[in-house]
C-alpha positions as CSV (number, residue, x, y, z in Angstrom):
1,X,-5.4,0.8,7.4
2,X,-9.0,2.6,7.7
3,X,-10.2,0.3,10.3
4,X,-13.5,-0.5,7.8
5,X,-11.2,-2.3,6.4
6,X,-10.1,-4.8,8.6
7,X,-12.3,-8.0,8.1
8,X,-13.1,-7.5,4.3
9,X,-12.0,-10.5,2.2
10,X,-10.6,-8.3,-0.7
11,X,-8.1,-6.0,1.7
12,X,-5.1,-6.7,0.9
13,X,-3.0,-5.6,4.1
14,X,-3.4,-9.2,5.3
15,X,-1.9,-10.3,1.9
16,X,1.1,-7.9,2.2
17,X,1.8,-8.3,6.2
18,X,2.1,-12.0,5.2
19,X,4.1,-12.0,2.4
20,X,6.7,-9.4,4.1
21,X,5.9,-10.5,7.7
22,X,9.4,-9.3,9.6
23,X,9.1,-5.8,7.2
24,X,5.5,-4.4,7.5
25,X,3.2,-3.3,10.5
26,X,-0.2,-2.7,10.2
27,X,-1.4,0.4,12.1
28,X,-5.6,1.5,11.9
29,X,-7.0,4.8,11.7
30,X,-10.1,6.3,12.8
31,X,-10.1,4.1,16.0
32,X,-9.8,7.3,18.3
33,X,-7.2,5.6,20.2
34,X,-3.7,7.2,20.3
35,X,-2.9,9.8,17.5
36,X,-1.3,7.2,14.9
37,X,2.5,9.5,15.0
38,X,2.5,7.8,18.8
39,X,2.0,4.4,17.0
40,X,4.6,4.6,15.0
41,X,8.4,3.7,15.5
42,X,10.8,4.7,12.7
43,X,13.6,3.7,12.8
44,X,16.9,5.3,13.7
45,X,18.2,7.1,10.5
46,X,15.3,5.7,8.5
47,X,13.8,7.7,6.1
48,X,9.9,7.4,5.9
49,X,7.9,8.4,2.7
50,X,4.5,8.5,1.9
51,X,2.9,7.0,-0.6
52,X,-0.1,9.0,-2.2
53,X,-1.0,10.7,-5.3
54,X,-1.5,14.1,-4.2
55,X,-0.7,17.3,-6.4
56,X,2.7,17.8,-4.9
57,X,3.9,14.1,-5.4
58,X,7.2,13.0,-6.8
59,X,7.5,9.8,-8.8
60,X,8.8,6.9,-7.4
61,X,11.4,5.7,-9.5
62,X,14.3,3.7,-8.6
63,X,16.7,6.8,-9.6
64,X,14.8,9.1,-7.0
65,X,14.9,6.5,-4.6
66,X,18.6,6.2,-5.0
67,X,18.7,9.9,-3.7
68,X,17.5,9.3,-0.1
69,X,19.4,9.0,2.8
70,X,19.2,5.5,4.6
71,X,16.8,3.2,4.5
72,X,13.4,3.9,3.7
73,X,10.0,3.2,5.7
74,X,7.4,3.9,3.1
75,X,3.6,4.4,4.7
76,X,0.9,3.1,2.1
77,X,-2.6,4.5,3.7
78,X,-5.3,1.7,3.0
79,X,-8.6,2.4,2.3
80,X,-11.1,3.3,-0.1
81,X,-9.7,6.7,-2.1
82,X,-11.7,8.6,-0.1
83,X,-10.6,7.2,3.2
84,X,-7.2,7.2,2.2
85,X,-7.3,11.1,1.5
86,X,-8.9,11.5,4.7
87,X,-5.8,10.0,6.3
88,X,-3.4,12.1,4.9
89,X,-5.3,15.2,5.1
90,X,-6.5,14.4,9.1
91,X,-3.3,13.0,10.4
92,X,-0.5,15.9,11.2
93,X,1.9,13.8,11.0
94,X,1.3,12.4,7.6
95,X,1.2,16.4,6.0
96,X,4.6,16.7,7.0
97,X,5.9,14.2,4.9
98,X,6.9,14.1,1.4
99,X,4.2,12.3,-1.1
100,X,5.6,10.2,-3.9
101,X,3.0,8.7,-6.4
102,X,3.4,5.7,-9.1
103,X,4.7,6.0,-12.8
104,X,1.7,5.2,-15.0
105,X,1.8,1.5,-15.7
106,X,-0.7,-1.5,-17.0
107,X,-4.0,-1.6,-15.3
108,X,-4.8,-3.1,-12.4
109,X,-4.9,-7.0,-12.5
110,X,-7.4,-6.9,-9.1
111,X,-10.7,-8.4,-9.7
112,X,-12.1,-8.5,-6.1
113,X,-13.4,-4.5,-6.0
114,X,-13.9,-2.7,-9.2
115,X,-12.1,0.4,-9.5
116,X,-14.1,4.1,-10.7
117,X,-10.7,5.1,-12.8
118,X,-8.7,2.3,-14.6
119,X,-4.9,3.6,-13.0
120,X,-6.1,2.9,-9.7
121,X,-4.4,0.0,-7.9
122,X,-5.1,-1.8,-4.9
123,X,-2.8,-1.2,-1.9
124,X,-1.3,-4.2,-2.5
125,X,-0.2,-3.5,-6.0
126,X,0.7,-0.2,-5.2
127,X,3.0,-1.7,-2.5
128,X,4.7,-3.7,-4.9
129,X,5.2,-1.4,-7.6
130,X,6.7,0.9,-5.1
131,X,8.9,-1.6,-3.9
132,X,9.9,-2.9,-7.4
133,X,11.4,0.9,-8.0
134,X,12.9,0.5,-4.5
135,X,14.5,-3.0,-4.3
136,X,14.1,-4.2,-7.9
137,X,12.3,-6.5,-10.1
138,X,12.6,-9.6,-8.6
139,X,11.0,-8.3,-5.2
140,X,8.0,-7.9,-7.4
141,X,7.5,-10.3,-9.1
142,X,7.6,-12.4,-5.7
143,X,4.5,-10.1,-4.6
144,X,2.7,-10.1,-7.0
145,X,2.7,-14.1,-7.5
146,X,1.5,-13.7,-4.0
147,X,-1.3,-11.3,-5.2
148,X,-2.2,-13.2,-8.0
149,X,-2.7,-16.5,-5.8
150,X,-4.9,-14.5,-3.3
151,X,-7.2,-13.2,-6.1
152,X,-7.7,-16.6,-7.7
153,X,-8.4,-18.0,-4.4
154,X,-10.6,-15.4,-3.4
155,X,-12.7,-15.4,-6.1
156,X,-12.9,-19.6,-6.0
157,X,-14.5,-19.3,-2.2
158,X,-16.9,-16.8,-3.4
159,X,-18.4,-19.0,-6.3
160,X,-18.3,-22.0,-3.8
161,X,-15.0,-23.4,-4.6
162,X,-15.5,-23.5,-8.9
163,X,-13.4,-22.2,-10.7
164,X,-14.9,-20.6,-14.1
């Protein structure tokens, strides 16, 4: 996560650490602190992919997924587009992995920032579609109940608790 994210009430990091809280870590760029491949720990035989749109992306789809070896640790930069490009670009360790990008689906169902170009997704619903191609339908539909609850309840505490 771009560490401008952090205390905004419309990241949805916090969403996804809590509704996967023993799978998902949280780590934050542009803190100058360690370089963020010391941060991480992959797991043994794990196989970690990275997902952003960039020209030389696969698809994610549940038959490509199929292909890789072991389980998979899939990195999901946070951010605005710009700061998520920025991660990939400025981070060594992210260039050396491979990019996979979504299958065009419906629009994006997130009310709380509006988006410049209607594919674009939230991290969240990025992270579930991902995972929906990875472990299957009903994974995501559990998500994105969560998502849909957070949004609702976001948007009632910023008109003061009405709905309208």
């Amino acid at each position: 996560m771009h560490y401008t994210e952090t205390n905004l009430t419309s990241n949805t990091v916090q969403l996804a650490r809590a509704s996967l809280p023993s799978q998902s870590e949280t780590y934050y760029y542009g803190l100058k602190e360690k370089p963020i491949q010391d941060l991480f720990s992959f797991q043994k035989n794990h196989t970690p992919i990275f997902l952003f749109p960039d020209e030389n992306a696969t698809f994610i789809t549940y038959d490509e997924m199929k292909k890789i070896v072991g389980p998979i640790e899939l990195i999901i930069p946070d951010g605005t587009w710009s700061k998520a490009k920025k991660i990939k670009r400025r981070t060594h360790f992210f260039k050396t992995l491979k990019s996979f990008t979504l299958i065009p689906g419906p629009p994006s169902t997130y009310r709380l920032r509006t988006q410049k170009q209607a594919h674009h997704l939230s991290t969240f619903e990025a992270m579930a579609r991902a995972i929906k191609e990875i472990e299957g339908e009903k994974s995501y539909a559990s998500l994105m109940n969560n998502f849909d609850l957070m949004v609702e309840a976001t948007l009632k505490s910023r008109r003061g608790g009405v709905f309208s």
